[in-house]
N, C-alpha and C positions, 0 to 999 in steps of 0.2 A: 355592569349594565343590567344583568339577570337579576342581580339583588334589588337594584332601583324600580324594575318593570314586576316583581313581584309588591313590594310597598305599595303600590299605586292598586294593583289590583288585577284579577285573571280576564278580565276584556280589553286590557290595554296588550297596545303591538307598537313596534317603533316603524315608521313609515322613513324616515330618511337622517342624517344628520348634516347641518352646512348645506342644508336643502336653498340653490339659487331661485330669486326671481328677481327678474328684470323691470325696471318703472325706470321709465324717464333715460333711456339710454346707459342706466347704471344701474348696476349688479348689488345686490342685497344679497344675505344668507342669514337664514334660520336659522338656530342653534340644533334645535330638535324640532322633530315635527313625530308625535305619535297619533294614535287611532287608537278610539274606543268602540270598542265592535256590536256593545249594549245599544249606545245611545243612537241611533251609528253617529260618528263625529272627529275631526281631526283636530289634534291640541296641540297650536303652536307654541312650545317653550323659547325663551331666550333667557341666559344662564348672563348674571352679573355677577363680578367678583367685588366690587363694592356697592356704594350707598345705590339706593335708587332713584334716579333722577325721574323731572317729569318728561322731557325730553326718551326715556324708555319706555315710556307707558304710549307718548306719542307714537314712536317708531311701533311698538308694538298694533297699534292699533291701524297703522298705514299696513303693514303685514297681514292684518287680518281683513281691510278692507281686500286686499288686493286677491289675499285665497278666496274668499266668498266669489267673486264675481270670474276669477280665469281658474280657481284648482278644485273647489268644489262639488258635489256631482247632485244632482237636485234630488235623489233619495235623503240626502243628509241633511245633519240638522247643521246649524250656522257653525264654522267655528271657534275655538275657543280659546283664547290667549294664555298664557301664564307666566309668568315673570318670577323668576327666583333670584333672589338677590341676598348680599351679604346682610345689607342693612336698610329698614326703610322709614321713613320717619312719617309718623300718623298720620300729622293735616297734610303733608305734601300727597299720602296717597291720596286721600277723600280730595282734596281741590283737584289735583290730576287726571280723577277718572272721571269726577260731574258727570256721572249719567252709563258711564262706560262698565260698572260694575256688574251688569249680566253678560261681558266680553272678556272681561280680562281682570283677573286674578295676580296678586300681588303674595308670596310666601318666603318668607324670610328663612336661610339653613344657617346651621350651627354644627360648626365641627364637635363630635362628638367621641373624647377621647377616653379610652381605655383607662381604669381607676390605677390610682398608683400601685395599692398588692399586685394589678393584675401585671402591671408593667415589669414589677423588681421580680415576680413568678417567671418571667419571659423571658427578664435577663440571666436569668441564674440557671434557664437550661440550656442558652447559647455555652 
């Protein structure tokens, strides 16, 4: 998590993970929720292990509705959604967000594996 929170940047801070809110007599959970301490601002993440649907960009934007208005604090600036996902397909995101693009950010990962030398170097000092 130190390596993730250094990549992002030295004003970011992790404020919670599986962070509950409640809507409608049922329980939701955040994946991540961190804090940018620059901007001031809290950036709710939600982590997909596949494709991205519009249905997450939805959910994601109920979650943001719902922090602005009860988690908030009025020195802050609005905030800010982020979606990471395995895979996401172009016009699904652009029709999905219609307008939503200064809220929520859509970033596709890619496992990122160690070169074959590096590997067969690794195995031959086991």
């Amino acid at each position: 998590m130190i390596t993730f929170l250094r990549e992002l940047g030295e004003d970011f801070c992790i404020r919670g993970s599986q962070m509950p809110l409640k809507i409608d007599q049922e329980t939701h959970h955040i994946d991540l929720v961190l804090y940018h301490c620059g901007i001031p601002c809290s950036v709710l993440v939600d982590l997909k292990i596949g494709r991205l649907s519009a249905q997450d960009i939805g959910q994601m934007n109920k979650y943001l509705g719902y922090w602005r208005r009860h988690k908030q604090y009025a020195h802050e600036q609005p905030a800010i959604g982020l979606i990471i996902c395995r895979e996401a397909g172009r016009e699904e995101v652009i029709y999905a967000l219609n307008g939503l693009e200064e809220k929520i950010f859509i970033a596709k990962y890619k496992v990122k594996l160690p070169s074959k030398a590096k590997i067969k170097k690794a195995i031959k000092k086991l």
